[in-house]
N, C-alpha and C positions, 0 to 999 in steps of 0.2 A: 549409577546410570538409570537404574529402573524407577527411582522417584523424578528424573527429569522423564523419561519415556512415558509414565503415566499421566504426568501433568501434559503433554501436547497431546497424548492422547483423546482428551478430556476436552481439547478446546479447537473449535473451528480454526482453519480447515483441515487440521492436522486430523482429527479423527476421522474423515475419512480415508485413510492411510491403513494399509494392513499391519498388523502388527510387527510382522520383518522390517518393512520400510521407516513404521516409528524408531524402531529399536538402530536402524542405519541412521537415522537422523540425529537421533538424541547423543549419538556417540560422536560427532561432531561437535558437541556445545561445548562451549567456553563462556562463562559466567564471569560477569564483571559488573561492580557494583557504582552506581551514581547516586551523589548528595543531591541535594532539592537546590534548586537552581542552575546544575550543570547543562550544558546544551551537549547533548549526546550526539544528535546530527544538525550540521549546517549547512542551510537550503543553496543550491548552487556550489557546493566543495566537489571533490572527487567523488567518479560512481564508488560505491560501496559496492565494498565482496561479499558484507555476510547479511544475515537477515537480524533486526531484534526482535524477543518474546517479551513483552512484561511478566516476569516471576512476581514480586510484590513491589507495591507502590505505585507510583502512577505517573505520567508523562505527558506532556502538552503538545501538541501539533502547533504550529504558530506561521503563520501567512503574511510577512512583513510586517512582523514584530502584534498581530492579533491573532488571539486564539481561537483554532476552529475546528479543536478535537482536544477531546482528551481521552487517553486510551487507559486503561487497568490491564490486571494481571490476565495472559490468553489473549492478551490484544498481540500482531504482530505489524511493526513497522520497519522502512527501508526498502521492501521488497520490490519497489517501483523501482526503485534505480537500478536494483541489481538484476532482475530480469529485463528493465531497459538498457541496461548501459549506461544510462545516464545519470549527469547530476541529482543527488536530490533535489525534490523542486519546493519540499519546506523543510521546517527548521522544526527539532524534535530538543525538548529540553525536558530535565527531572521535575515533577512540580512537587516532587516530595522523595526521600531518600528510597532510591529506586533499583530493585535488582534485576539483570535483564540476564537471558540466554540469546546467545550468538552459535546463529546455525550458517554453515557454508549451504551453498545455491544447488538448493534440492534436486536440479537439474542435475550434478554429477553424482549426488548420490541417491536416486531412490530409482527403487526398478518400473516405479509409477510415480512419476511427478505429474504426469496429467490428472492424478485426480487430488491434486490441492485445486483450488478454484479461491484465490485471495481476494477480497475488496479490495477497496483504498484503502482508505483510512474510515472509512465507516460509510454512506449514502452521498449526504450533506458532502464530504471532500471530495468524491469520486465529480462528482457536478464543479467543484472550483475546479479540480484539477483540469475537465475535459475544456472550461472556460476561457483557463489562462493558455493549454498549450494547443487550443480551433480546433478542440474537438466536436461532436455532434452537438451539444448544445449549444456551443461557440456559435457555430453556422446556423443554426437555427434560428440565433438573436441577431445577425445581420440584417442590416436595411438590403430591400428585394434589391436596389438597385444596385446594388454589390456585385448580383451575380447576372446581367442581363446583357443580350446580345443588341448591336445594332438591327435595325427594322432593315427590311425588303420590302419598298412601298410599290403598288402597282393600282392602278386605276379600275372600278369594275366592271368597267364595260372590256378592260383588254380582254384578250380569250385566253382561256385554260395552257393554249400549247404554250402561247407567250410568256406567262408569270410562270412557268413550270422550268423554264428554260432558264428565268431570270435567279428565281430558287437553287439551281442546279450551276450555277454562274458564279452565284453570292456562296453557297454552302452554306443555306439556311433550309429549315424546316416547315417554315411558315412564311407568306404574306399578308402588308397590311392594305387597306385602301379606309379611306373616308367617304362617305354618302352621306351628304348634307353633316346634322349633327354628330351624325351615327358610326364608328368606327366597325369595318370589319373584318375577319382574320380569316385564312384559309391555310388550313396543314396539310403537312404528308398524308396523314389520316386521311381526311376526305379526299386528296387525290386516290386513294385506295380503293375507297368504299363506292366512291360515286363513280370514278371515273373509269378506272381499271376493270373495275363489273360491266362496264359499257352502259351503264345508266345515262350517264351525260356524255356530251360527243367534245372533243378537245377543242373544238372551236366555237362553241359555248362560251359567254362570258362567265367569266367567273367569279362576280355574287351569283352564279347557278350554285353553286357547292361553298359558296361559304358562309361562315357563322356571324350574323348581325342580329344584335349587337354584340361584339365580344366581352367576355369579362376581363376587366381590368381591375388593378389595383396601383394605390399609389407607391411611388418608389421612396416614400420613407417610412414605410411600411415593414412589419420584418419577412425572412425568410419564412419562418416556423407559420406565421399566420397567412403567409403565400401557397405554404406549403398544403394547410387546411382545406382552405377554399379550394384550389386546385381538386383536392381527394373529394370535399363536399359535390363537387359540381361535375367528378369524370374526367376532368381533362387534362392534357399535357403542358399545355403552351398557356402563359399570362402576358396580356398583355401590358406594358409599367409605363403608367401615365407620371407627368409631374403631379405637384401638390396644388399648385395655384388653377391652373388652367384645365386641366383633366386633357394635356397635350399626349399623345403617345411620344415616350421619349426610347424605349428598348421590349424589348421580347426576353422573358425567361420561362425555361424549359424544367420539368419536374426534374431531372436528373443534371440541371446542376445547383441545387439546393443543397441537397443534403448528400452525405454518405451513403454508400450504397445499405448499409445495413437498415436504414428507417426509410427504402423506399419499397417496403412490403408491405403496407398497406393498401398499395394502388392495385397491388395483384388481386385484393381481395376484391377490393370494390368493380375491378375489370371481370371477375371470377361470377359477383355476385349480380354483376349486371346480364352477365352473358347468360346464364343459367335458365333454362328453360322449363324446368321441374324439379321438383322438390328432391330427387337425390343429387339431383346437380349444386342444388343451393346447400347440402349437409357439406358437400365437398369444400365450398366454399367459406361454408364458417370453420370445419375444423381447421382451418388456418387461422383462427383469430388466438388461439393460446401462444400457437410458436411466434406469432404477428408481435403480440404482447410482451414476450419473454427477449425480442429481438430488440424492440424500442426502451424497454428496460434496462437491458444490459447497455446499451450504447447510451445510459446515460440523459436520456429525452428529463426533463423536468416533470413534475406531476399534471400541473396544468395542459402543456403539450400532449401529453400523456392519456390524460384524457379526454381530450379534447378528439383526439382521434380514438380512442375508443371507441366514443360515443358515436360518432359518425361512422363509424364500420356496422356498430350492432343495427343504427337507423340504417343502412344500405340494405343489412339484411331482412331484419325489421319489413321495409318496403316489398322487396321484395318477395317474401312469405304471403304479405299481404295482398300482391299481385297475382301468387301463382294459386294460393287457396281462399280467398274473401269469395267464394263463390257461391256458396250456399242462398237461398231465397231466407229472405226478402234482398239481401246486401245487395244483387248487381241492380235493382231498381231505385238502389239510392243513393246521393250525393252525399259521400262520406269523409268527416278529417278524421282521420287517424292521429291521437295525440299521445306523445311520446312523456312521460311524469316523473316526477321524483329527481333521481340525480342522474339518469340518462337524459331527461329532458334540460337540466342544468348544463348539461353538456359537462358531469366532473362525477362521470361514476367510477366505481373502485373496481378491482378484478370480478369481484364477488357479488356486485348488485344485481338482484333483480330488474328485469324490464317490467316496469308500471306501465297500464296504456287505458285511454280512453277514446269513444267514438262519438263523435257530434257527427248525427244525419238528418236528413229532408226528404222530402218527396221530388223527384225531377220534375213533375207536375202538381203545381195548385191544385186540381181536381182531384188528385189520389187521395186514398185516406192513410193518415199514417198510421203503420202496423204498431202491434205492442210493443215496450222495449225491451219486455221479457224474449218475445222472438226473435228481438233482431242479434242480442247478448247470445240467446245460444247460438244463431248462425256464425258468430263471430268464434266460437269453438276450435276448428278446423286451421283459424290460426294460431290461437294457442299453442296446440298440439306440433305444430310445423315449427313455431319459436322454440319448442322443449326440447323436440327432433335434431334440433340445429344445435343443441347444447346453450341456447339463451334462457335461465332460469323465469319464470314469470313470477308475479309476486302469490305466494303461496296466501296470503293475509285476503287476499281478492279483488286489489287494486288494478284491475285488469278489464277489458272492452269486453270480455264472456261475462261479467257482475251487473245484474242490473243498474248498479249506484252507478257506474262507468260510463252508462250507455243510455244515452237521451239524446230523446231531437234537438234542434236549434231550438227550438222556442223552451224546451225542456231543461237544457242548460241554463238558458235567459230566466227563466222564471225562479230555479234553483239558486241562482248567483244573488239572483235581488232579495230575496227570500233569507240567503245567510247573509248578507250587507244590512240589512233591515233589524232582524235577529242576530247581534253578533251573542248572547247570553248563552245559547246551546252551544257548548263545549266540542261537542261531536260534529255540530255540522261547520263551527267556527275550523276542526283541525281538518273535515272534509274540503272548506273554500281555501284552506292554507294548500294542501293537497293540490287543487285547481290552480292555485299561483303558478306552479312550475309548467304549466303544460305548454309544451311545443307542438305545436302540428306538425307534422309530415306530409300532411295529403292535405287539398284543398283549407288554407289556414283562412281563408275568407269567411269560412263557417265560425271560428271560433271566435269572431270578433263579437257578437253581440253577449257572450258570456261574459266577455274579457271587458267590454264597458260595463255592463252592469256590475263588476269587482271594481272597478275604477273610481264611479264614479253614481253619482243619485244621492236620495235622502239615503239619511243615515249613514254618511261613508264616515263621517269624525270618529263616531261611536264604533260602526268596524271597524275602521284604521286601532283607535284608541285598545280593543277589546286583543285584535290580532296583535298587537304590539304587547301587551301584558302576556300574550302567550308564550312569546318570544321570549322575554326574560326570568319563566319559568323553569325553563332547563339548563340548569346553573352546573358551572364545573366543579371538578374537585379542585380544594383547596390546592393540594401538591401531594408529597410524598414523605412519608415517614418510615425508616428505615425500610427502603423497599416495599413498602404499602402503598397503597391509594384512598388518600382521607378524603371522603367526601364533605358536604357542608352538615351533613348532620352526625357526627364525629363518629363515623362508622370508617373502620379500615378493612378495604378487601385486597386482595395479594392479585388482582387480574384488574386491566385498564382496558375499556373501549376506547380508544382514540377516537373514531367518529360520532358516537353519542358523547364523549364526555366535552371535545375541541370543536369536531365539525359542526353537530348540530345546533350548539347555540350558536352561531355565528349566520349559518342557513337562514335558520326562522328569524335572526333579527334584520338579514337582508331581504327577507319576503316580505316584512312588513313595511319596509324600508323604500320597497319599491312599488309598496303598494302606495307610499304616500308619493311617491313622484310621479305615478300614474304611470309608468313605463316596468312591464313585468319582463319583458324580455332579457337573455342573457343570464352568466353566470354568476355566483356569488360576488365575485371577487367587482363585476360589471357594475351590481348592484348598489356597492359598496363606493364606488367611483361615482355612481350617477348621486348617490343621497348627500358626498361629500361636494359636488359640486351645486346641492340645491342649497346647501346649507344645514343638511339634517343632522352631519356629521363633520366636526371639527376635522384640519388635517392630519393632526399626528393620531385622532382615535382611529379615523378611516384605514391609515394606513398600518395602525398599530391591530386590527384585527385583519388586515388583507397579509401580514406576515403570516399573525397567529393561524389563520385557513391554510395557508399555503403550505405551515412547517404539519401543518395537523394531517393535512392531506398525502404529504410528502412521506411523511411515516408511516401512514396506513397504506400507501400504493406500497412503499419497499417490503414492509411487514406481509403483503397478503403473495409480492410477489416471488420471495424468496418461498413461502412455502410452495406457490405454484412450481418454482422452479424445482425443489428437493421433491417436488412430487409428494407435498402432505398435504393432510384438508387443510382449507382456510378458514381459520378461526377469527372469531368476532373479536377475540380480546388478545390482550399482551399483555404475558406478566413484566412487572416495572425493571425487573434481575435482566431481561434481554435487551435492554435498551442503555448505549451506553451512557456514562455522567453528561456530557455535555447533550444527547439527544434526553435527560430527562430534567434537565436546566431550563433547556428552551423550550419545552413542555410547560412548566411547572408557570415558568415567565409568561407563557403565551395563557394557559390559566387565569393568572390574575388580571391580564389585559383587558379578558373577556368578563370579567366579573366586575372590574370598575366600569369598563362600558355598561353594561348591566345596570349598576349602581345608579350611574347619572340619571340611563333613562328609568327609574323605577322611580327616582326622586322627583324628577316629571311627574310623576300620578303616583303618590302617595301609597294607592290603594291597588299600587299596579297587580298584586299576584291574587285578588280576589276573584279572577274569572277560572284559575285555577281551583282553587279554593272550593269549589261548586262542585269539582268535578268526581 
């Protein structure tokens, strides 16, 4: 018994287990051996009583008759049914002569079953499973109009007491009216805020207190991107127009989107809007880990994932920037605050830095404009308030306090023309790569004259062409050699970056990507859509890297956020021993995708990695 008690001891989640409760455990097992093609569990049979370990050899997960796991020795499966009750919901077969341990349901014997905490079957099946039986992802990829209520239409001239009545009649939350083209909406909310304060008087019409135009969205649209714009924008209520006509057809409300567990991000953005000084606003970020760790577990896909990340750190972001930009010269100037990197991608990890840049003016022609050295350090104080809040800045100095960050509009403009012109400087070509991701947050009207001079003028063939050879310099590793990581210069190291090795070629080859369709906005995956529909990208490559990002991304959110969860630091890399066979297949797979796209376009220009080569 002591060589089975040390082997669970050794292997998640069992070693969290005191050694009394391993030694309870292990005295349950019964060993029983399976040949390589046995089906050990069949998907839909009777719930299972007991749990499997793999001891040696190795076993397939299979999802009507395809493979979507394959687990080794320390893997455990069954446990879903047996802590559900139910059916198994796939089908477990030997994929080679396979010895397993059978544990009885740790709930009768251990004096702490609460501190097993099991997966699925690994990330990847946790997301099918939640799919097939409408769990949170499930809901989230719904069309919005799935979950939408019939409209309370009222007219805007009626008065307040009347549509309050008519609300209160219906069991609705909201009304709608039409003014001319214009749709628009009035909630509970504003009867609150406007009316009940005695702001407005009840026989007031009621476009007095409502929202025109309202935001709408179409209803074959999904939930999850309902769900965004909603948290982007503050609000509760969407209005769900059809497709053809932008008719309003229903009303949906944030709370019947999703599970209650992934509507805690509306707390923050409510937290971080209310806040009125900077310990108010710590308060409100220290909710973004437990925020994170909530959307995690439930399962959220990567993209989702971060997509609201991103838009929680921008809420606080703004607001940092509201409560301390005060320093001289800032409040005499017309400033965008631009968000960079992969928070401005809107696809940052738990761990990234906030990159930021400031495009300013003068609010008057006649002013002279200040140094940009002064206005970088005024910019200081938010820094400091981002660091406060627990938002990393980037330590490199890719930030609005750096003078390279912080230029006027015309300072931007002349920079941008200046590397379009120049693409041969290495440095200032990977600075203008840099300037691709930027999102404004504040006044984005400022950054449009940057953003043509990247688009477009002399010399753009030559940048497009220069940027694009940058992009296929950062090449993957080939795969994997006995648990090594072989790079292309036949070096093997025993630790993997997933986002330098998968994400970032993928990044810079949609930056360059979008830089030839002249449209920088949005995220990789966007990017990759827009070049396939200009023609710059065949179908299956387009989609054969919009996998490779997703599975890259999807690895490195689970990877940074289980340590967040176990409370370890979050490391850059992953040795290839903790990832299992099938996440290092589709690894390995998504590797070469990225290397034949590479290939083609390198074949394109012959000479493509000579701007490297310089450097």
């Amino acid at each position: 018994m002591k060589d089975i008690a040390d082997f669970l001891a050794a292997h998640d989640p069992y070693d969290r287990l005191e050694e009394k409760d391993v030694n309870r455990l292990a005295a349950t097992v019964e060993v029983e051996y399976f040949s390589a093609g046995t089906t050990i569990v069949q998907a839909e049979s009777d719930t299972l009583q007991r749990l499997f370990v793999v001891r040696t050899g190795s076993v397939e997960v299979t999802d009507r008759g395809r493979v979507i796991d394959v687990l080794g020795p320390g893997d455990t499966f069954g446990h879903i049914s047996v802590f559900s009750g139910q059916p198994p919901p796939l089908t477990v077969r030997a994929a080679e002569d396979t010895l397993c341990y059978l544990l009885d349901d740790p709930r009768d014997v251990l004096e702490h079953p609460e501190r097993l905490s099991f997966s699925y079957y690994g990330d990847q099946i946790a997301r099918a499973r939640l799919i097939s039986s409408g769990g949170t992802f499930s809901q989230l990829e719904r069309p919005i109009g799935d979950v939408m209520h019939p409209i309370t239409w009222c007219e805007p001239s009626e008065s307040i007491r009347d549509v309050a009545r008519r609300m209160t009649d219906d069991h609705r939350s909201c009304a709608v009216f039409r003014r001319g083209d214009d749709i628009g909406i009035v909630t509970d909310d504003d009867f609150r805020r406007r009316v009940v304060t005695g702001e407005v008087g009840i026989d007031a019409p009621i476009d007095t207190i409502a929202s025109l135009p309202a935001i709408v969205m179409s209803a074959d649209r999904t939930v999850g991107a309902g769900y965004l714009l909603m948290y982007e924008r503050g609000i509760h209520h969407l209005v769900v127009v059809d497709g053809a006509g932008g008719n309003p057809v229903g009303i949906t409300r944030v709370v019947d989107m999703v599970a209650g567990e992934v509507r805690h991000p509306l707390v923050i953005r409510t937290e971080t809007g209310a806040a009125t000084n900077l310990d108010q606003l710590r308060d409100a970020a220290a909710m973004l880990t437990p925020t994170m760790l909530e959307l995690w577990d439930t399962g959220v896909p990567a993209d989702h994932f971060g997509s609201l990340l991103a838009a929680m750190i921008e809420a606080i972001v703004t607001k940092a920037i509201e409560l301390t930009a005060t320093s001289p010269p800032l409040p005499d100037l017309d400033c965008a605050w631009m968000l960079l990197g992969s928070v401005g991608r809107r696809e940052p990890l738990p761990n990234s830095d906030v990159d930021s840049a400031l495009a300013w003016v003068t609010r008057s022609p006649d002013d002279a404009e200040p140094d940009r050295a002064i206005v970088s350090a005024a910019t200081e104080p938010v820094m400091e308030a981002l660091e406060s809040c627990g938002l990393r800045t980037c330590p490199q100095g890719l930030n609005a306090s750096f003078p390279l960050f912080n230029r006027s509009v015309s300072g931007w403009r002349a920079a941008a023309e200046r590397w379009r012109q120049n693409p041969g400087d290495v440095g200032e070509l990977l600075l203008a790569a840099t300037m691709l991701d930027a999102r404004p947050i504040t006044r984005p009207i400022l950054t449009r004259p940057m953003r043509t001079a990247l688009i477009s003028g002399v010399g753009r063939a030559q940048f497009t062409r220069a940027l694009t050879r940058l992009s296929i310099a950062s090449r993957p590793p080939r795969g994997f050699v006995r648990g090594f990581v072989a790079d292309h210069f036949g070096e093997h190291k025993n630790r993997l970056n997933i986002k330098k090795a998968g994400m970032r070629p993928i990044v810079t080859m949609a930056q360059a990507l979008a830089l030839q369709t002249g449209d920088l906005s949005g995220s990789t995956t966007d990017r990759l859509d827009r070049a396939r529909r200009a023609g710059l990208l065949n179908v299956d490559d387009a989609e054969s890297l919009k996998t490779a990002f997703t599975l890259c991304y999807q690895l490195s959110v689970d990877t940074q956020m289980r340590a967040l969860r176990d409370g370890k630091p979050i490391e850059p890399t992953v040795a290839p021993s903790d990832l299992d066979s099938l996440e290092l297949r589709h690894l390995r797979d998504a590797f070469r995708v990225i290397a034949a796209v590479q290939e083609k376009v390198a074949g394109r220009w012959p000479y493509g990695l000579s701007v490297i080569e310089h450097a």
